[in-house]
C-alpha positions in Angstrom: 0.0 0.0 0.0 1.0 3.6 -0.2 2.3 5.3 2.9 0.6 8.2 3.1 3.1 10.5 5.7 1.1 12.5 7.8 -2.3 11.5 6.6 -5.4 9.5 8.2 -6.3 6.3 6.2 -8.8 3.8 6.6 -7.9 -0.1 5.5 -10.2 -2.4 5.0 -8.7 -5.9 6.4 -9.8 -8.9 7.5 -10.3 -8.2 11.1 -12.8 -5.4 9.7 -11.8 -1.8 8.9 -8.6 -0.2 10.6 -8.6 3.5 11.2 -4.6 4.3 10.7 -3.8 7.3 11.9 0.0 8.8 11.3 3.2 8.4 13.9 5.4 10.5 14.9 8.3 10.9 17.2 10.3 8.8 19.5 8.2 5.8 20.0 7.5 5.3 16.4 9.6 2.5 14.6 12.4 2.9 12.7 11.6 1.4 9.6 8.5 1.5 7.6 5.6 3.9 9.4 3.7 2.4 12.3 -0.2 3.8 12.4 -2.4 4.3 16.1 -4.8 1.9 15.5 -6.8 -0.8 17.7 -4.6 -3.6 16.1 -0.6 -2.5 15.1 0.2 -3.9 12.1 4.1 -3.7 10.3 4.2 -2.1 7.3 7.2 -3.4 5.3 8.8 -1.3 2.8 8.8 2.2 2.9 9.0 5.2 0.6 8.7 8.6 0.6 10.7 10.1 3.7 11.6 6.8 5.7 15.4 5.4 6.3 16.7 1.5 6.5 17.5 -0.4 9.7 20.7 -3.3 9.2 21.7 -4.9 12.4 25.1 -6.8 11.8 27.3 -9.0 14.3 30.9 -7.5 13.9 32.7 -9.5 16.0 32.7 -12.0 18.7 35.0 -12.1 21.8 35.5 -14.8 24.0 37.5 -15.1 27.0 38.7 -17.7 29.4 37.7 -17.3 32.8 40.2 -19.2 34.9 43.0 -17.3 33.3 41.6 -14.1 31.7 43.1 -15.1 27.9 41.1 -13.8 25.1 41.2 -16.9 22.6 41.3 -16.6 18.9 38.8 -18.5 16.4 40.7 -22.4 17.1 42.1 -22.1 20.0 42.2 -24.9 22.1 40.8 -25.1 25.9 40.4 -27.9 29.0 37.1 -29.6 28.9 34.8 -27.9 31.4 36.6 -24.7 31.2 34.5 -21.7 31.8 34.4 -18.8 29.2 32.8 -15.2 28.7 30.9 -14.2 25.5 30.6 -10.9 24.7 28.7 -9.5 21.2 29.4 -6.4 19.2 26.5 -4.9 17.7 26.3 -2.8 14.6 23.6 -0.9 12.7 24.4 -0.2 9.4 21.8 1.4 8.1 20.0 4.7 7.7 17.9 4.8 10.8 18.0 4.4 14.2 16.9 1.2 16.0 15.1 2.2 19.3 13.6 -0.6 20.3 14.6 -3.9 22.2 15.8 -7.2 20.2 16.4 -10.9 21.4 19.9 -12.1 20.8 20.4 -15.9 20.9 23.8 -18.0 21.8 24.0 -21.9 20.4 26.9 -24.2 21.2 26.9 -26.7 18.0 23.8 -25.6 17.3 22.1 -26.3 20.7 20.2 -23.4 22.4 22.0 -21.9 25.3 20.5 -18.5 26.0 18.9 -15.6 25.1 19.0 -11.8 26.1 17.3 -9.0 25.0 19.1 -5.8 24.1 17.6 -2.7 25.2 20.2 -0.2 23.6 19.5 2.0 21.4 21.8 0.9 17.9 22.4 4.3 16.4 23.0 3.9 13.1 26.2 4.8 11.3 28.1 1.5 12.4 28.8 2.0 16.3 29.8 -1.2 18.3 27.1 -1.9 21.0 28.5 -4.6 23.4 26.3 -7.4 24.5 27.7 -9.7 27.0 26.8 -13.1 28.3 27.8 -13.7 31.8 29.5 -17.4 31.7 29.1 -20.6 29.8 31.0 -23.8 30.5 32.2 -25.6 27.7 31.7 -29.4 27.7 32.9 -31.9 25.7 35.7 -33.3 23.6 35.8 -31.6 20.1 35.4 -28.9 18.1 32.4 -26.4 19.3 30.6 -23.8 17.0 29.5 -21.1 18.8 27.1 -19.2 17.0 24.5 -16.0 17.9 21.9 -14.8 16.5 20.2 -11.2 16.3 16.8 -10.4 16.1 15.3 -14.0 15.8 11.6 -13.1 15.8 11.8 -10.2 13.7 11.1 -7.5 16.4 13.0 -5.0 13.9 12.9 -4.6 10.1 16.1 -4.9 8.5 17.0 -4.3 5.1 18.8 -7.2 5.4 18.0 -10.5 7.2 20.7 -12.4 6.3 23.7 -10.9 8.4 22.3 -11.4 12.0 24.5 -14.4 12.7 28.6 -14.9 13.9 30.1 -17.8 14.7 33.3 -18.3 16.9 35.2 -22.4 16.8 37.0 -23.5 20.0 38.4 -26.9 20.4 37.5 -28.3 23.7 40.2 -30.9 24.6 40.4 -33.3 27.2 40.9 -32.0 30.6 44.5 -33.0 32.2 44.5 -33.9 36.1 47.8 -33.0 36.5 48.9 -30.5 39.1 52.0 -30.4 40.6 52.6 -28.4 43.6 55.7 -27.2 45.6 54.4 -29.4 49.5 56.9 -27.8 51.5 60.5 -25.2 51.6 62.2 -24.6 54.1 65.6 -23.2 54.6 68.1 -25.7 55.9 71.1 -23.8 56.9 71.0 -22.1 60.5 71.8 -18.3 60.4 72.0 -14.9 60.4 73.0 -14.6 57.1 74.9 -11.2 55.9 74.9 -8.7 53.3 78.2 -8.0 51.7 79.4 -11.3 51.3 78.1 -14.7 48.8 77.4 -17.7 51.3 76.2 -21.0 50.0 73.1 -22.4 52.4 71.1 -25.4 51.6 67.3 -25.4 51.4 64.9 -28.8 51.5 61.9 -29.1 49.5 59.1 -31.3 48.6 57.1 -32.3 45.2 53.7 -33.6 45.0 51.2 -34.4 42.4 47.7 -33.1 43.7 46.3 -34.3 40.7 44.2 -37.5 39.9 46.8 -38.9 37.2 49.8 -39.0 36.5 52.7 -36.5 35.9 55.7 -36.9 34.0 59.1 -35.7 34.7 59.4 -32.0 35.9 62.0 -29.8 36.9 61.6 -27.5 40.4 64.0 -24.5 40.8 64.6 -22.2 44.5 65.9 -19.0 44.0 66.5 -15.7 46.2 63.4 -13.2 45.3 62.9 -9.6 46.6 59.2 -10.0 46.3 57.0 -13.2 47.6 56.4 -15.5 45.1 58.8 -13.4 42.7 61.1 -13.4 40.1 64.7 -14.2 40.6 67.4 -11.2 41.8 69.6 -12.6 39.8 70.9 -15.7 37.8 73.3 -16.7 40.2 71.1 -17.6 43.3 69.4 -19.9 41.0 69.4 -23.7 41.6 67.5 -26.8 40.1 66.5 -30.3 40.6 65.1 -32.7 38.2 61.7 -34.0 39.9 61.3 -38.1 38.5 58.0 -39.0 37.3 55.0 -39.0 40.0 51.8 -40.6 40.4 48.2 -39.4 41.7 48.8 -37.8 44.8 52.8 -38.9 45.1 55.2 -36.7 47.2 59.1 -36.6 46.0 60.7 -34.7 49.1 63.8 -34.3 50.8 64.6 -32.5 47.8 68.4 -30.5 48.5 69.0 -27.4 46.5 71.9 -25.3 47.6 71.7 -22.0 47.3 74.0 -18.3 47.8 73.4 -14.9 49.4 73.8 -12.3 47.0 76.9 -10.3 47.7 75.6 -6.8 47.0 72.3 -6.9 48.6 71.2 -4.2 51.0 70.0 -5.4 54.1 66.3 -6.7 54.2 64.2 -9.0 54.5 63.8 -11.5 51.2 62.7 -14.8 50.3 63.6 -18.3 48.9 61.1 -18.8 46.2 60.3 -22.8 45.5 59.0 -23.2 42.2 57.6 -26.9 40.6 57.3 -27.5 37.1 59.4 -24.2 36.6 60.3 -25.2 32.8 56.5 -26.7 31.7 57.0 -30.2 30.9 54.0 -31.1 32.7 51.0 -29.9 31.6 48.8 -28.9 34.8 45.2 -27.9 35.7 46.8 -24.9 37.1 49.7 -23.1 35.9 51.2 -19.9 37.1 53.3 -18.5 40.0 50.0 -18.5 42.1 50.2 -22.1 41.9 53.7 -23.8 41.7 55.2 -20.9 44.3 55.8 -21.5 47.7 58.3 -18.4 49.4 60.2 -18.7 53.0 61.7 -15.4 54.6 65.1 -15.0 54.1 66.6 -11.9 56.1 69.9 -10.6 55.4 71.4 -8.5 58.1 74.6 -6.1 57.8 77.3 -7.6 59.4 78.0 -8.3 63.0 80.3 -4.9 64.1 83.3 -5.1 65.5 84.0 -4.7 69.4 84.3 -0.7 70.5 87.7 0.1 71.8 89.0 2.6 74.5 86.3 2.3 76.8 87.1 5.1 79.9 84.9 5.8 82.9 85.4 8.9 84.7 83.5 10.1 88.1 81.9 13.6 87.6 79.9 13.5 91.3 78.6 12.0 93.9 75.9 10.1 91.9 77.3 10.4 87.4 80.2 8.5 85.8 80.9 9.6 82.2 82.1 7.3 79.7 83.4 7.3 76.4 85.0 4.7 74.1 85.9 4.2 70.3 84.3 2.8 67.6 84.8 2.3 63.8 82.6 -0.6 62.5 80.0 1.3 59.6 77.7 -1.7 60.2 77.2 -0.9 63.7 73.4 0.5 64.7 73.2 1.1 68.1 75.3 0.6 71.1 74.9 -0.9 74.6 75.8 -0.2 77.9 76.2 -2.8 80.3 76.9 -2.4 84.1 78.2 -4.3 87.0 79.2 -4.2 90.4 82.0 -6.1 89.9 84.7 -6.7 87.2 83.4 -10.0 86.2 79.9 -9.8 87.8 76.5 -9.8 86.6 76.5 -7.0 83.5 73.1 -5.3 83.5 72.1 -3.5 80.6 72.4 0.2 81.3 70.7 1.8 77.9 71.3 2.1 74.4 72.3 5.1 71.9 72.5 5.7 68.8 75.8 4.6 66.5 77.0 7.9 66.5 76.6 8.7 69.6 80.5 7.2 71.7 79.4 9.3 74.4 77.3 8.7 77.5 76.7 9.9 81.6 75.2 6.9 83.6 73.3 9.0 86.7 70.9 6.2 87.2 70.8 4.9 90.6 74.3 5.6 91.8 75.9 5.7 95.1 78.4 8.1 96.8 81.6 6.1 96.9 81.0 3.2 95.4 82.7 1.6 92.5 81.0 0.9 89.4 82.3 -1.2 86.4 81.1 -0.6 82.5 81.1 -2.2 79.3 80.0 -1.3 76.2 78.8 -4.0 72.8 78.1 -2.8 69.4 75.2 -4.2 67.7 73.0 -4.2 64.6 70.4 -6.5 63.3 73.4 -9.2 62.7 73.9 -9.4 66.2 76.2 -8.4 68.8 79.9 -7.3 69.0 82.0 -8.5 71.3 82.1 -6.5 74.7 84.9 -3.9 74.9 87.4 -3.5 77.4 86.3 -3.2 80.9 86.6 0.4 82.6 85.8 1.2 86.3 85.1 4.3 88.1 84.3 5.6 91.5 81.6 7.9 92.3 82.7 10.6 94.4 82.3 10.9 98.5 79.4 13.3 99.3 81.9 15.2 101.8 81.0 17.3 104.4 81.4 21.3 104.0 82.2 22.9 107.5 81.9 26.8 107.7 81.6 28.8 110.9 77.8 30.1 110.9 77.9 31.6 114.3 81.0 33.4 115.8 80.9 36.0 118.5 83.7 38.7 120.1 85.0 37.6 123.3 84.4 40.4 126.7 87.4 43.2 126.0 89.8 44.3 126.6 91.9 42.4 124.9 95.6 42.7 126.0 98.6 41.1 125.2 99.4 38.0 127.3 95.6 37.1 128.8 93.4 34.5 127.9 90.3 35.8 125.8 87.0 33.2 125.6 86.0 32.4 121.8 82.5 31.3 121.6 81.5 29.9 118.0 79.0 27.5 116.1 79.8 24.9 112.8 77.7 23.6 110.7 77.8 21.0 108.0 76.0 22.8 104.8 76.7 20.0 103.0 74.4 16.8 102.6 77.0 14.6 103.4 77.6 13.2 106.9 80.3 14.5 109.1 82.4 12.6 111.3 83.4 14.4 115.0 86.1 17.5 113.9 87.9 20.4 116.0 86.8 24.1 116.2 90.3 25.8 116.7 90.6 29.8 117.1 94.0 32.0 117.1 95.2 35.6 116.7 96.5 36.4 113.2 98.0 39.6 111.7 95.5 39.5 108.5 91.8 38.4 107.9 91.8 34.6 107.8 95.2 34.6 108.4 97.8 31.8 110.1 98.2 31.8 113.9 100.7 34.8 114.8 102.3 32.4 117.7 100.3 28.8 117.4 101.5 27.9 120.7 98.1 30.3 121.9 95.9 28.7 120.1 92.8 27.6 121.4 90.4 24.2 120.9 86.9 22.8 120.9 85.7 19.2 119.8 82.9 19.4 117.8 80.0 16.4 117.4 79.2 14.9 114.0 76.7 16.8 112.5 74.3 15.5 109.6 73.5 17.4 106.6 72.8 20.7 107.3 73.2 20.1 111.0 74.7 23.0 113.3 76.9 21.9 116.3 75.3 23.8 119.6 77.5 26.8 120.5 80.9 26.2 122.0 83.4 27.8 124.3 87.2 27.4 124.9 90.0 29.8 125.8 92.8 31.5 123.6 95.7 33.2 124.6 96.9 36.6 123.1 100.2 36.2 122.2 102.4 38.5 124.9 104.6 40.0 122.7 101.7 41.6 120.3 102.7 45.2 120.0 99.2 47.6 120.8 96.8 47.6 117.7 94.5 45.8 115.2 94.6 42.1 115.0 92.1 39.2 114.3 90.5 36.3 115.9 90.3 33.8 113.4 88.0 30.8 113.8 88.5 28.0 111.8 86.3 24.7 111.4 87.7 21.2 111.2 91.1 23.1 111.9 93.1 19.8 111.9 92.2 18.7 108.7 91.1 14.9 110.1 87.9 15.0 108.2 87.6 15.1 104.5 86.0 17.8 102.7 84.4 19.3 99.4 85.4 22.8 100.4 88.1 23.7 102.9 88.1 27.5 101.1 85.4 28.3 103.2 86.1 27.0 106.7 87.9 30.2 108.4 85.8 33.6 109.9 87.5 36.3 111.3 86.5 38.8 114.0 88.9 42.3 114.4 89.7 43.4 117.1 92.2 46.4 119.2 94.5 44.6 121.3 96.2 46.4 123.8 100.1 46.3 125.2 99.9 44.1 128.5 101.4 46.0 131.7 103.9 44.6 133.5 105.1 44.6 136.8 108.6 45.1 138.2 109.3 45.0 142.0 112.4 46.5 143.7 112.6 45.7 147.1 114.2 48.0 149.9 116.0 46.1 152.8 115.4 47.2 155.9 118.3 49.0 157.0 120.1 52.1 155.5 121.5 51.3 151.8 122.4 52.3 149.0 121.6 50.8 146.0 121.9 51.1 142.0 118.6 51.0 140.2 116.7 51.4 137.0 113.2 51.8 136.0 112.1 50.1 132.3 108.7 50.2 133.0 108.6 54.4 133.3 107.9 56.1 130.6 111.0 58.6 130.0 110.8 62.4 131.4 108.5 60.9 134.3 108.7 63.3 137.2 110.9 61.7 140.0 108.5 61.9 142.6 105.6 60.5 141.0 107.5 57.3 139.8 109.3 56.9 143.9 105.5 57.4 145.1 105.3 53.9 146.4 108.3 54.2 148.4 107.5 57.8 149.8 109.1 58.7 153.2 112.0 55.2 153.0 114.3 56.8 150.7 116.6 60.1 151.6 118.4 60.6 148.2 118.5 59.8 144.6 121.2 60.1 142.5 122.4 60.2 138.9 125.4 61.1 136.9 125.8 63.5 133.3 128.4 61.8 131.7 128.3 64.4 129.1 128.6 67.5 132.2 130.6 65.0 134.6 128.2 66.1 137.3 125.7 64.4 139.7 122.0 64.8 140.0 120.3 64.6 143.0 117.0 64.2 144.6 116.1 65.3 148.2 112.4 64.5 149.4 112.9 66.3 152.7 115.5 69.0 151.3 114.5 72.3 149.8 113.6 71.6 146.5 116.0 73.9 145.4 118.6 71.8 145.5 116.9 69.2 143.9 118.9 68.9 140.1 116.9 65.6 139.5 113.9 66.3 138.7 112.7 63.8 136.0 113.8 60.1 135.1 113.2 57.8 132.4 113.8 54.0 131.0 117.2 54.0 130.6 118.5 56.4 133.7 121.0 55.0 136.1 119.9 55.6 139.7 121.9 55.8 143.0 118.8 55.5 145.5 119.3 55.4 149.6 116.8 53.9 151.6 116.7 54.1 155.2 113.6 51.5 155.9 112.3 48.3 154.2 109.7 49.0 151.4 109.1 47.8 148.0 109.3 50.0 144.9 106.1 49.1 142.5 106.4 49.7 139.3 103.7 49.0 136.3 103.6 49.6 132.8 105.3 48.4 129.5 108.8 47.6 128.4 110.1 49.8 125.7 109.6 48.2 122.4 112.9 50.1 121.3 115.3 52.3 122.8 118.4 54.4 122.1 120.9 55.4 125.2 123.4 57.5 124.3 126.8 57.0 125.5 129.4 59.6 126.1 133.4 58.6 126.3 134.5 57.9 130.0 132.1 56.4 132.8 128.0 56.3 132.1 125.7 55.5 134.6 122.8 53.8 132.8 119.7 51.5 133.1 119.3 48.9 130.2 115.0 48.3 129.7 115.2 44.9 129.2 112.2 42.6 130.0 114.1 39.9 131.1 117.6 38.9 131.9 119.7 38.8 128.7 123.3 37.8 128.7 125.5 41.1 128.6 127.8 40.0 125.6 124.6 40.1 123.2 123.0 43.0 124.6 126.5 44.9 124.3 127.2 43.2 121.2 126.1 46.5 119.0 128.6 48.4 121.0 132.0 45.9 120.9 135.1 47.4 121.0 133.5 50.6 121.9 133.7 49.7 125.7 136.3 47.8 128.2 134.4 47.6 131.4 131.2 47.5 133.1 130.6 47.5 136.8 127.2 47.1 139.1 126.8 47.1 143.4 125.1 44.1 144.7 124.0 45.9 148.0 122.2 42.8 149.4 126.2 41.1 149.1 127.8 44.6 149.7 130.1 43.4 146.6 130.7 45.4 143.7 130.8 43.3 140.3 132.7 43.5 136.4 132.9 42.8 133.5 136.5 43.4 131.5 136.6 43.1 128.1 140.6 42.9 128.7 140.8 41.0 131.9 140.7 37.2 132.2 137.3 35.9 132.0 137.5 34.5 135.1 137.6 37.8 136.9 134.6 38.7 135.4 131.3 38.5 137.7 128.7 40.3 135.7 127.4 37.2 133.0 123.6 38.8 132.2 121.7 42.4 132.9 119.1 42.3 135.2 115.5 44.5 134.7 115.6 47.0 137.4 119.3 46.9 137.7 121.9 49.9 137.1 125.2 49.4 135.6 128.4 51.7 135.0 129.8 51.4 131.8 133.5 52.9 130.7 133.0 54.0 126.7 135.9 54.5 124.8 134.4 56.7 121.9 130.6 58.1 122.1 128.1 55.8 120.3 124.3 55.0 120.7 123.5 51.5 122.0 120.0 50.5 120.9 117.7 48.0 123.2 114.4 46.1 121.5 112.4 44.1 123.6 110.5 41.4 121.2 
């Protein structure tokens, strides 16, 4: 019939008349014109304004499932082997095909299954996929696989006869073979190490999990970097030829020796086991999945060498620094070890770093105590040997005495008497102190040495504890007699006697100033009872005294005093009862000779200090003169200045009525006079004037 595009027709059928009414868009077919009508009828054909539908099988691809292979047309595959169809759809004509079709898969002509393809199929020759999930191929032989397009005509094609593709695979009989690697194991014990080719011996086992049998086949181990890898390198390959083995038959005890490679990092790697590495068996299975078995195989850098010059030195009471040598570039980490004895029990201490040769051990010390030290290098290859052996001992936690509490003894304080020191210690230190000795003297200078240490004075004092204070002490001190008046120190000084050990002696010593004044002495002259005259001097007046003040002890038992001018050749005289007139002597000092006359006992008290220095001047002929001497001295050394400037000396002993000499040109043993006396008055014949000087120490 004539399509009329666009227009309403009605046909008269057999099923009675059809209104046909045009359509348009979308849903419309593709080839021919489909009419709205209460039955839809096909209208082959077309003309005017309608296209051409051609759906064409390009290709066919199959694909093995176990092993992902795409085969080609012939290929050969194991009965029962399980494959993936997949159809490529083209339309190759005019118009667009949007509606569903049936395709249909046969296997030697046999019906498998069908799908329906929902795609649109543009036209113009674009590949539309169709896939068929999975289809096992049975049977011995070769298998035509065919599919089919369109098989109930849900589309009009131009062209009918180009729906159909086949695809031939040869199914063969399935072999049930497999041949599997049962066991690998490393024989050799290790560590094994980098930088050096070691043989070691590895064990494995061969069996045929299979249900028949399998011929002659070759296993291979090998050094892999990856599990179940490919080999590092020819050279740690090794191979044994496996004999022939039945269903379910085990070859084992297989040896294959095998070497470390020599330039290998260290790391962790495997021993690979491979059966059937070359293919002479044809398997069920076949790949490294399946004939692979790996064992670890660590290689570790080598073990370093021993450290060297191991020294342990005490920095305190509780850390010991050590430090050793060490050249090994394998080495990771080193350890310290510690004992309490050369050959005891070694604990380990801690560990540092391989370039760290350096470390201060301050755990758990004690004062005092001896520690001993080694040191081992290690890495992951294992341990060095131990170094030498150094020792050290921690040091003492000494006491520290210093004088926290001192105070100034009563004044005055005057040459010759015993001053009280009064002082406290402590121990600021936190180490115990054993019993000591609190000393104090006079010194010259702040924290100074004892001026005379005969005077020194000395307290015990108790152990004290850390930071313990002694209570306060007291002992006497003498100051030295011979101290000239003026500004000295009292020096206090903890653990003076050095008995206990310290950390700091620097600080043990305080000093307290003080004035010291010139002791006065005492010189009696006794007058006898009945009238005498007697030769006197006075060391203890100051000079130019007046006469009557100094003889004021003796005041109505002396007549006359007398003295001679060398330098005049005239006598002095004093009168208490005559008119004062007549009284030429007036004033004495030190080094005056004195005539007195006493007419009843008394004693002549005098008091003050002995000249520290004085100068008599000596005129040629006969002096009358007192020497201030503070003790008996023998003449020669006190006239030794003077030798050979004098010939004779002469004194009265009024209690013997004697007089007595020295000559310096008689015989010796006409001389009487051996030492001057204090308070004694002496004539002396000078042959030239000269000075004659007296110091008292």
């Amino acid at each position: 019939m004539t399509n009329y595009q666009g227009a309403s027709v009605t046909l008269s059928t057999s099923y009675g008349d059809l209104n046909l009414l045009p359509c348009s868009g979308s849903g419309c077919p593709a080839y021919g014109t489909w009419f709205n009508a209460t039955k839809s009828i096909k209208i082959s054909g077309g003309g005017g304004g309608g296209g051409t539908v051609d759906l064409v099988v390009d290709h066919l691809e199959i694909t093995r499932e176990d092993t992902g292979e795409t085969l080609t047309p012939g290929d050969s595959v194991p009965d029962g082997t399980s494959i993936r169809i997949r159809v490529y759809i083209k339309n190759t004509g005019r118009v667009d095909i949007v509606d569903s079709f049936t395709v249909k898969y046969y296997d030697n002509g046999s019906y498998i299954d069908d799908d329906t393809e929902s795609s649109d199929v543009d036209a113009g020759g674009e590949d539309v996929e169709n896939e068929y999930d999975v289809f096992t191929i049975s049977g011995e032989g070769q298998h035509t696989l065919r599919v089919d397009l369109d098989t109930d005509n849900a589309i009009a094609e131009s062209n009918e006869s180009n729906n159909s593709a086949t695809f031939v695979v040869n199914v063969e009989a399935q072999s049930n073979v497999d041949l599997e690697v049962h066991s690998g194991e490393i024989i050799t014990e290790g560590p094994f190490y980098t930088g050096r080719t070691v043989p070691f011996q590895t064990q494995a086992s061969v069996q045929n999990v299979g249900t028949q049998s399998a011929g002659e086949s070759v296993i291979r181990s090998y050094v892999s970097q990856e599990v179940n890898g490919e080999p590092l390198s020819e050279s740690t390959i090794n191979h044994f030829t496996v004999p022939p083995l039945g269903p379910g038959e085990i070859n084992d005890n297989i040896g294959l020796q095998l070497v470390t490679p020599s330039r290998l990092p260290a790391g962790r790697y495997y021993v690979v086991f491979e059966a059937d590495c070359y293919d002479y068996v044809e398997e069920i299975w076949e790949g490294a999945e399946h004939n692979r078995i790996s064992v670890p195989l660590d290689l570790l850098d080598p073990v370093p060498v021993a450290p060297t010059n191991l020294t342990a030195t005490p920095v305190s009471e509780s850390e010991i620094s050590l430090s050793w040598s060490h050249s090994s570039e394998s080495t990771e980490q080193f350890r310290i070890e510690r004992s309490s004895s050369e050959t005891g029990e070694w604990v380990v201490l801690d560990t540092t770093d391989k370039t760290q040769m350096t470390y201060s051990d301050t755990t758990g010390l004690a004062p005092g105590t001896t520690y001993y030290y080694r040191v081992i290098a290690s890495n992951d290859g294992g341990d060095s040997e131990p170094s030498n052996v150094a020792s050290a001992t921690t040091l003492m936690v000494l006491p520290d005495f210093i004088i926290v509490a001192a105070y100034p003894p009563t004044p005055p304080y005057i040459a010759g008497n015993e001053i009280t020191a009064r002082v406290m210690v402590q121990n600021e230190s936190s180490g115990f102190a054993e019993a000591s000795v609190v000393e104090a003297w006079i010194s010259d200078g702040p924290l100074g040495d004892a001026i005379d240490p005969a005077t020194r004075g000395a307290s015990p004092i108790p152990s004290l504890g850390a930071g313990e204070t002694s209570p306060l002490v007291e002992f006497s001190l003498t100051i030295p007699s011979t101290l000239s008046p003026g500004t000295y120190y009292l020096v206090f000084a903890a653990n003076a006697d050095g008995t206990v050990d310290e950390s700091n002696v620097e600080n043990n010593r305080h000093s307290l100033e003080i004035d010291i004044e010139q002791r006065e002495e005492t010189l009696d002259i006794q007058l006898p009872p009945e009238e005498t005259c007697m030769m006197i001097s006075l060391p203890l007046i100051a000079p130019n005294s007046p006469i009557e003040t100094v003889l004021a002890s003796i005041e109505g038992k002396y007549s006359i005093v007398r003295s001679f001018a060398t330098s005049t050749g005239t006598w002095l005289k004093y009168a208490p009862d005559g008119p004062s007139f007549g009284n030429t002597l007036t004033h004495i000092g030190p080094t005056d000779g004195l005539w007195l006359c006493s007419n009843q006992a008394g004693t002549l008290t005098l008091s003050g200090n002995y000249p520290a220095h004085s100068d008599i001047m000596l005129a040629p002929g006969w002096n009358l003169v007192g020497f201030p001497v503070n003790s008996a001295r023998s003449l020669e050394n006190v006239l030794q200045p003077i030798e050979g400037q004098y010939n004779l000396v002469r004194t009265y002993d009024h209690i013997t009525d004697n007089w007595m000499l020295y000559s310096m040109t008689g015989p010796s043993f006409g001389n009487t006079i051996s030492h001057i006396q204090p308070g004694v008055a002496y004539w002396i014949y000078i042959t030239e004037a000269t000075t004659l000087t007296i110091t008292n120490p």
